[in-house]
C-alpha positions in Angstrom: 20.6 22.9 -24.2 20.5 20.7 -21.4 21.3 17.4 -21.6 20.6 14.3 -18.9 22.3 11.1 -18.8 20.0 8.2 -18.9 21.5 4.5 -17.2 19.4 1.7 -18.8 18.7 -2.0 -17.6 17.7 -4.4 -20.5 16.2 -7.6 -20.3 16.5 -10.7 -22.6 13.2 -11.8 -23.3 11.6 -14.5 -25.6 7.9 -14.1 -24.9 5.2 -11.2 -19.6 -8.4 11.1 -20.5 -7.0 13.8 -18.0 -9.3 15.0 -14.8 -12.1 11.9 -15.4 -13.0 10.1 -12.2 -13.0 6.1 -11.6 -15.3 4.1 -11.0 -16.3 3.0 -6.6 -13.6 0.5 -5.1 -13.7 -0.8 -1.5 -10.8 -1.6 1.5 -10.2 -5.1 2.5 -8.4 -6.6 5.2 -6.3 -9.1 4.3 -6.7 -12.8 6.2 -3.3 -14.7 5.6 0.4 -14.0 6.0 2.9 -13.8 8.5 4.4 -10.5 9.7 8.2 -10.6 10.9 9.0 -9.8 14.3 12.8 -9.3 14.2 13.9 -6.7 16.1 15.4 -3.5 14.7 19.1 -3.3 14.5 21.0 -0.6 17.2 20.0 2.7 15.3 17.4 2.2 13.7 13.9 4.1 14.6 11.5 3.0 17.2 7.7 2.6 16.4 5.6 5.6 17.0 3.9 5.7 19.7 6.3 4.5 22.4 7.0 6.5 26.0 10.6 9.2 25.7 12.6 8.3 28.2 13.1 10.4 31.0 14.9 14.0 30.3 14.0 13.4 26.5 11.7 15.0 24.5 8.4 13.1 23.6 7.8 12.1 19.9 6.1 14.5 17.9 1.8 14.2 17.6 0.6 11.5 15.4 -0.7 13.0 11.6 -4.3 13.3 11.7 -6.1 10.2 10.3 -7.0 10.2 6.6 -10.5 10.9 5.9 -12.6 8.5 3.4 -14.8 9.1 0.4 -18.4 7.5 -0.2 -16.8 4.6 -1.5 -14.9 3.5 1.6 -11.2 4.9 0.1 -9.0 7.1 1.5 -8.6 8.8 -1.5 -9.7 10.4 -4.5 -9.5 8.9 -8.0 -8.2 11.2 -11.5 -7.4 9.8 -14.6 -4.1 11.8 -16.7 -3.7 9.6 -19.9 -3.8 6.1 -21.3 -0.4 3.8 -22.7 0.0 0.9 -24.8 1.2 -1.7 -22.1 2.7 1.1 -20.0 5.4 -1.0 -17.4 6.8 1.9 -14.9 7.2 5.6 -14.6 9.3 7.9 -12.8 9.2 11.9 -12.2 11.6 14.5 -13.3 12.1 17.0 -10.8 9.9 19.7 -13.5 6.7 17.7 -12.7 7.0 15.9 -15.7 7.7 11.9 -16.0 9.0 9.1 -17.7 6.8 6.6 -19.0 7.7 3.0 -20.0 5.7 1.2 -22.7 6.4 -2.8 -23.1 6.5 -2.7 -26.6 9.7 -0.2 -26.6 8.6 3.3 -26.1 9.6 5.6 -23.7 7.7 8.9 -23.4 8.3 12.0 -21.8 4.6 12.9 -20.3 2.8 16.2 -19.3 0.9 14.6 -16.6 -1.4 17.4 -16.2 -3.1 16.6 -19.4 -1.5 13.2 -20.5 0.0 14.7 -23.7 3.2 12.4 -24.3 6.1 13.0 -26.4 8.3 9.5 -27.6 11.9 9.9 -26.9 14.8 8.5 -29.3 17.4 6.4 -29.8 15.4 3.8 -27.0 17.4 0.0 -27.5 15.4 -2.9 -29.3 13.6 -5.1 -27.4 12.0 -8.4 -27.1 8.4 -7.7 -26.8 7.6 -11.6 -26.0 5.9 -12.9 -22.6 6.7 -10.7 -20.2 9.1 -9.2 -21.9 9.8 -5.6 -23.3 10.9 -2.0 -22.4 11.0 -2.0 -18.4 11.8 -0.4 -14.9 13.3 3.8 -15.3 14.6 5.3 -11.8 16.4 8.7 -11.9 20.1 8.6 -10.7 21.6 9.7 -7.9 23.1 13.1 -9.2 19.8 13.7 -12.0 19.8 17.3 -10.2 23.0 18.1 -11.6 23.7 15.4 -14.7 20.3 14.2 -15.5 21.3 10.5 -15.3 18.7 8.1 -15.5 18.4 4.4 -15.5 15.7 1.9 -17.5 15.5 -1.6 -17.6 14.6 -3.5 -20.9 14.8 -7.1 -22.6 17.2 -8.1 -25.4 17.9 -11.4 -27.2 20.9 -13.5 -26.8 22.0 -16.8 -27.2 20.1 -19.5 -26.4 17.0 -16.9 -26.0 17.0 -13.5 -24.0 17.9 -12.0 -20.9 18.1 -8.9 -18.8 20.6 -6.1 -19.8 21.9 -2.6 -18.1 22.6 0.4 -19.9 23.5 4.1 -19.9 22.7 6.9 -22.4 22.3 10.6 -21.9 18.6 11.9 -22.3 18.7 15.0 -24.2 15.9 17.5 -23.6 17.0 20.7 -25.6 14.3 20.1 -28.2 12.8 16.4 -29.6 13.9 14.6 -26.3 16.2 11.6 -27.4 19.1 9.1 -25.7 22.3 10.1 -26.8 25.3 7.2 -26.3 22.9 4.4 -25.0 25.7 2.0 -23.7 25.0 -2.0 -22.2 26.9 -1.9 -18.7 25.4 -5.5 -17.7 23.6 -8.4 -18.7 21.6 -11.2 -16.7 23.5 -14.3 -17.4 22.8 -17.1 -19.0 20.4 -16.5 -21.8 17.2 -18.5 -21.4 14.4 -19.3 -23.7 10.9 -18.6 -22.7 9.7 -15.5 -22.2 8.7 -15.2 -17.8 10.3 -13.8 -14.8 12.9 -11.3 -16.0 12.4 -8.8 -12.8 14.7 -6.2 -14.1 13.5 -3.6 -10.9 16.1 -1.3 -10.6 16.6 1.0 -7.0 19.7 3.2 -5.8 21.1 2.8 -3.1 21.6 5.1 -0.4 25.0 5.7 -0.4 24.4 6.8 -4.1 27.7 5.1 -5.3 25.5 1.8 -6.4 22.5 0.3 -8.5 20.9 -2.4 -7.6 19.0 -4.9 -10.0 16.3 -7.5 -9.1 17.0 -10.9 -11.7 14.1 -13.1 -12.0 14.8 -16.9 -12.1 13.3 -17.4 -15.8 10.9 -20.6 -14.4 14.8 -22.4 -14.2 13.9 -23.0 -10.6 17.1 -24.4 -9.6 19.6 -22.0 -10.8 18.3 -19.4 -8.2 20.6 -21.6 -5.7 23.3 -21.5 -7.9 25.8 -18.5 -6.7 27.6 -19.0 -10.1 24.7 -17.4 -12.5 22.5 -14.4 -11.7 19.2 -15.6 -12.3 16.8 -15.6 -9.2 19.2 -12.6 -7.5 19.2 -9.3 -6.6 22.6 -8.6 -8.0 24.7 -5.0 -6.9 26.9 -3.5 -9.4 28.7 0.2 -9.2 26.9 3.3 -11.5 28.7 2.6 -14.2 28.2 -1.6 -14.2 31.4 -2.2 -12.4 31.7 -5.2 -9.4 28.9 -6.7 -10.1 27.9 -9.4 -7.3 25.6 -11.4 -6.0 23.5 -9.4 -3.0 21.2 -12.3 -2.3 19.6 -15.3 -3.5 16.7 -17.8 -3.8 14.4 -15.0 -5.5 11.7 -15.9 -8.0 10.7 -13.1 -9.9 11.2 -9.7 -7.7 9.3 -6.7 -9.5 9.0 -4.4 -7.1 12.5 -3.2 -4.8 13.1 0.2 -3.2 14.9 1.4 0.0 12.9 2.7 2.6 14.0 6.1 4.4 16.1 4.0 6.8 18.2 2.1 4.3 16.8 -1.2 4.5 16.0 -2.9 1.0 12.3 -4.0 0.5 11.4 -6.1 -2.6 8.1 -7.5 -3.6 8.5 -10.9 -5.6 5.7 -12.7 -6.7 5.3 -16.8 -5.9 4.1 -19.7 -7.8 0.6 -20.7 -7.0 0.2 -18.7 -3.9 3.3 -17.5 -1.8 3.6 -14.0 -2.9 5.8 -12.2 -0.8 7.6 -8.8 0.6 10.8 -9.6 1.2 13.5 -7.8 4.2 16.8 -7.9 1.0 19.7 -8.5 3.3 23.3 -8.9 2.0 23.9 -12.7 1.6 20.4 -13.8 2.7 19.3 -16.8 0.4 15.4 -16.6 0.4 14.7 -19.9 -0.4 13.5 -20.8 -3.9 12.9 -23.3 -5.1 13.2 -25.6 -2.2 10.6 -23.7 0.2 7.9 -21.1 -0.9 4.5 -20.5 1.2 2.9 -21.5 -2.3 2.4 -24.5 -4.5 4.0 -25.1 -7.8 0.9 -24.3 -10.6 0.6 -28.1 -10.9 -1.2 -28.4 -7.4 2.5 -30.2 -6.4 3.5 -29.3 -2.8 6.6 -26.8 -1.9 7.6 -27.4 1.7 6.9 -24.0 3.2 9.2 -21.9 5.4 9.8 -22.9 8.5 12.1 -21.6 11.6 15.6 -23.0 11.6 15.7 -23.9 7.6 18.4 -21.8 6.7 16.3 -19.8 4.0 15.3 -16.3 4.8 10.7 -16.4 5.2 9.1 -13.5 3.8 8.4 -10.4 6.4 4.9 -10.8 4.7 3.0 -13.1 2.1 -0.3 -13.8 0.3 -2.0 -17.2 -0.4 -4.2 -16.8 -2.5 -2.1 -15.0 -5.0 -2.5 -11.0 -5.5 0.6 -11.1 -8.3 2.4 -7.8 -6.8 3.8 -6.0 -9.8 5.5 -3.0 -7.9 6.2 -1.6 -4.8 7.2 1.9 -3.7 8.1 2.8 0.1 6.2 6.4 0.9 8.0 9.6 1.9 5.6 12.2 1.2 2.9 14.3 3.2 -0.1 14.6 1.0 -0.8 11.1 2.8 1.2 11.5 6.2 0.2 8.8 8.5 1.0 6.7 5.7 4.5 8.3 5.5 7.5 5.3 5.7 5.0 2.4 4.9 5.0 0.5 1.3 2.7 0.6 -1.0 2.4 -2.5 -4.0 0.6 -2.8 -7.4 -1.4 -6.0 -7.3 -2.1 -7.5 -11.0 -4.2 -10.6 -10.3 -5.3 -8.8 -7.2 -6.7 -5.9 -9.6 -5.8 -3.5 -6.4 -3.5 -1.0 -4.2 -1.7 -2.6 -1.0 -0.7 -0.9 1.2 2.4 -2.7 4.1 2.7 -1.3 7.1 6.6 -1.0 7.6 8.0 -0.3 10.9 11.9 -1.1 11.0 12.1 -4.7 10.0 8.9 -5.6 10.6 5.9 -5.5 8.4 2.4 -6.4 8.3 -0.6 -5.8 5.8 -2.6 -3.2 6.1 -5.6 -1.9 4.0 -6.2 -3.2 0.5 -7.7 -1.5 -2.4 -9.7 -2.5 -5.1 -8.8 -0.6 -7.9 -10.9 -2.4 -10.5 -8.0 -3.2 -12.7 -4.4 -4.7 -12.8 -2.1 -2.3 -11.1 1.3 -2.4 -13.0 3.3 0.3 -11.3 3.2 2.3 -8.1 4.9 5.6 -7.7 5.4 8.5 -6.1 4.8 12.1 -7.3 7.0 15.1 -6.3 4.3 16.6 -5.0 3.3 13.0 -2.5 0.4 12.2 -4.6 0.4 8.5 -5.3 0.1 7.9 -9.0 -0.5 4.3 -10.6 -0.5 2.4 -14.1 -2.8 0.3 -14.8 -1.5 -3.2 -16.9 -2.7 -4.0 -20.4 -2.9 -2.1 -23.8 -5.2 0.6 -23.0 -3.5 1.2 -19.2 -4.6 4.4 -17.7 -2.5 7.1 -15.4 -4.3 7.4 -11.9 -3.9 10.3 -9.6 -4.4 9.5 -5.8 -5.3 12.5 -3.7 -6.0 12.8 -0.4 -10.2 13.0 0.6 -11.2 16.6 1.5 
C-alpha cells in the first residue's frame, strides 16, 4: 500500500471532454508597464546571447523558434475534463494530478481522459467570496514520502482566514487524507470574503514553505509587521518559525521560484496596478500607500516612484488583466520559453507569458484564451496545462505547433 503525506494550507473565508479542440485565440503585445533593470546579483546567469570571454567556451545555440498555428499561437489547444470551480492542480510524478475544486473537493485525475476520483478526509471550508478549497504543491521529498501541501479557507472568529495543514494522502485503494493536521493560520480573522492568497511554493533549499497572505481589503494592516495579512510569510515543513518574508502585498495568487532561486509572485492591484513582483527578504512592496493603480472608487493611489522606500513591481498592467497564477517554465516541449513565467489572467480571459532574465522582467506575448484562466501549470512531460475559472472550468493541454 503506499501511502503519501499531504501538507495542507487553509484559508478563512466568509464569501472569491478529453482530446476536443478550442476555439481560435490571437497574441497581443502588451502596451503599459515597466520592466526592472536591476542588475543580477554575483552568480547569477547572464542573458543569452552575450559574447564568452576569451579562453571560455561560447554559450550553447539558441532553441529553434516556436512555430505558430493558423490562429497566430504558438501552440496547440486539447481539452482533458471539466470541474466545478476548479482553483489549482499539481502532477504526481505517475502522470496523474491533483485537482482543487472551490467548493471542497480534491480529485485525483487521469488526465488522459479526465476521469476523476474525489479523495477523503479533505478539511471544511468556507465556500464564500473567493473563498474555498485552494493552492496543492507536492513536497520536497513526494519521491520518497508522498508529502503534499494544499491551501484552503476555514472560519474563525470574527470571520475566516487562511490555514496550513498536513495529512498523508493514501493511494492503496479509494485515495483519502489520513491525519489532516492545521500547522498555521493567517492571523487575525476577518469578515468578508476577498483576498485570501493562500499560494503556496517550496523553497529551494527544501527545508521551507512559503505562503502568499492576501490583505482581506484591510488595506492598512499589510504595513503592519505585527499581523500576517498582506505578506508572504516563511514557516519550516512542519509550520515551525513562522515569519514575516516581506510586506505591503495585496492579494499575491500566483508565487513560485525560478530555476535560479529568486521568488516570483504575481499579485493582483486594485483598479489597475497588477503586478509581478521580484519577493525579496524584508522588501515592503508598498500597499496601501503606493500602487500603479486606483482604488475601485476612481480615488487616486500615489504610484511608485524611485527613492520611496517601497519596492515597484519588475512588471505591471493598467488596465487590469486580474493574474490568477503564475508558474516559472523548466521544461523543453517549449524550449525557448524555458526560465520565463507564465500567468493565468481572469479579467484578461488569457495566457501571459514574462520574459524573466535574472532580476529583470518584461512582458512578452499575450494569449487570448477566450476564458478566465484560473491556474497555470506545468506537466511532467513540459506541456503547459491550464484551468479555466467558473463552474464548468475545463483542463487545457498546450502543445507545441508541428
Amino acid at each position: 500500500m503506499r501511502r503519501a503525506t499531504l501538507i495542507v494550507v487553509g484559508v478563512l473565508l466568509a464569501g472569491c471532454a478529453g482530446g476536443t479542440s478550442t476555439g481560435p485565440g490571437t497574441a497581443t503585445s502588451s502596451t503599459s508597464g515597466v520592466t526592472s533593470s536591476a542588475a543580477p546579483p554575483s552568480g547569477a546567469p547572464t542573458s543569452p546571447g552575450t559574447s564568452a570571454s576569451p579562453g571560455t567556451s561560447a554559450s550553447p545555440a539558441a532553441p529553434a523558434p516556436l512555430r505558430t498555428g493558423p490562429d497566430g499561437r504558438p501552440f496547440t489547444v486539447s481539452a482533458h475534463g471539466t470541474f466545478d470551480e476548479p482553483w489549482a492542480m499539481t502532477f504526481l510524478p505517475d502522470g496523474r494530478a491533483l485537482i482543487t475544486e472551490r467548493g471542497g473537493r480534491l480529485l485525483l485525475v487521469d488526465v488522459a481522459s479526465g476521469a476523476a476520483t474525489p479523495v477523503a478526509g479533505t478539511p471544511a471550508v468556507v465556500h464564500e467570496g473567493q473563498g474555498g478549497l485552494g493552492d496543492v504543491i507536492l513536497g520536497p521529498g513526494f519521491p520518497q514520502d508522498g508529502t503534499v501541501y494544499l491551501s484552503w479557507a476555514e472560519r474563525g472568529d470574527g470571520g475566516s482566514h487562511a490555514a496550513v495543514g498536513r495529512a498523508r494522502l493514501d493511494l492503496g485503494g479509494a485515495p483519502r487524507l489520513d491525519g489532516l493536521t492545521v500547522i498555521w493560520r493567517q492571523q487575525p480573522s476577518v469578515s468578508g470574503g476577498s483576498h485570501y492568497g493562500h499560494r503556496l511554493a517550496v523553497g529551494p533549499d527544501r527545508q521551507h514553505l512559503f505562503v502568499t497572505s492576501g490583505e482581506r481589503m484591510q488595506f492598512a494592516p499589510a504595513q503592519d509587521p505585527s499581523v500576517t495579512l498582506g505578506k508572504v510569510v516563511r514557516m519550516g515543513l512542519d509550520g515551525s518559525a513562522p515569519q514575516v518574508w516581506s510586506l505591503g502585498h495585496r492579494n499575491p495568487l500566483g508565487l513560485a521560484f525560478a530555476p535560479d532561486g529568486r521568488l516570483w509572485s504575481s499579485e493582483m492591484g486594485p483598479r489597475g496596478g497588477d503586478e509581478i513582483n521580484l519577493v525579496r527578504q524584508g522588501g515592503n512592496y508598498g500597499w496601501p500607500n503606493v500602487s500603479n493603480g486606483s482604488h475601485y472608487s476612481s480615488e487616486d493611489i500615489p504610484d511608485h516612484r524611485p527613492g520611496d522606500g517601497y519596492v515597484a513591481p519588475a512588471v505591471w498592467w493598467n488596465p487590469s488583466i486580474s493574474p490568477s497564477s503564475l508558474v516559472v517554465y523548466t521544461g523543453s516541449a517549449f524550449a525557448p520559453w524555458r526560465g520565463d513565467a507564465f500567468v493565468g489572467a481572469l479579467s484578461g480571459r488569457a495566457l501571459v507569458r514574462v520574459d524573466l532574465d535574472g532580476e529583470s522582467a518584461r512582458k512578452a506575448e499575450q494569449w487570448d484564451m477566450g476564458a478566465r484562466i484560473r491556474e497555470v501549470e506545468q506537466g511532467p512531460d513540459g506541456a503547459l496545462w491550464l484551468l479555466e475559472d467558473g463552474p464548468s472550468g475545463r483542463l487545457l493541454r498546450l502543445d507545441p505547433v508541428r
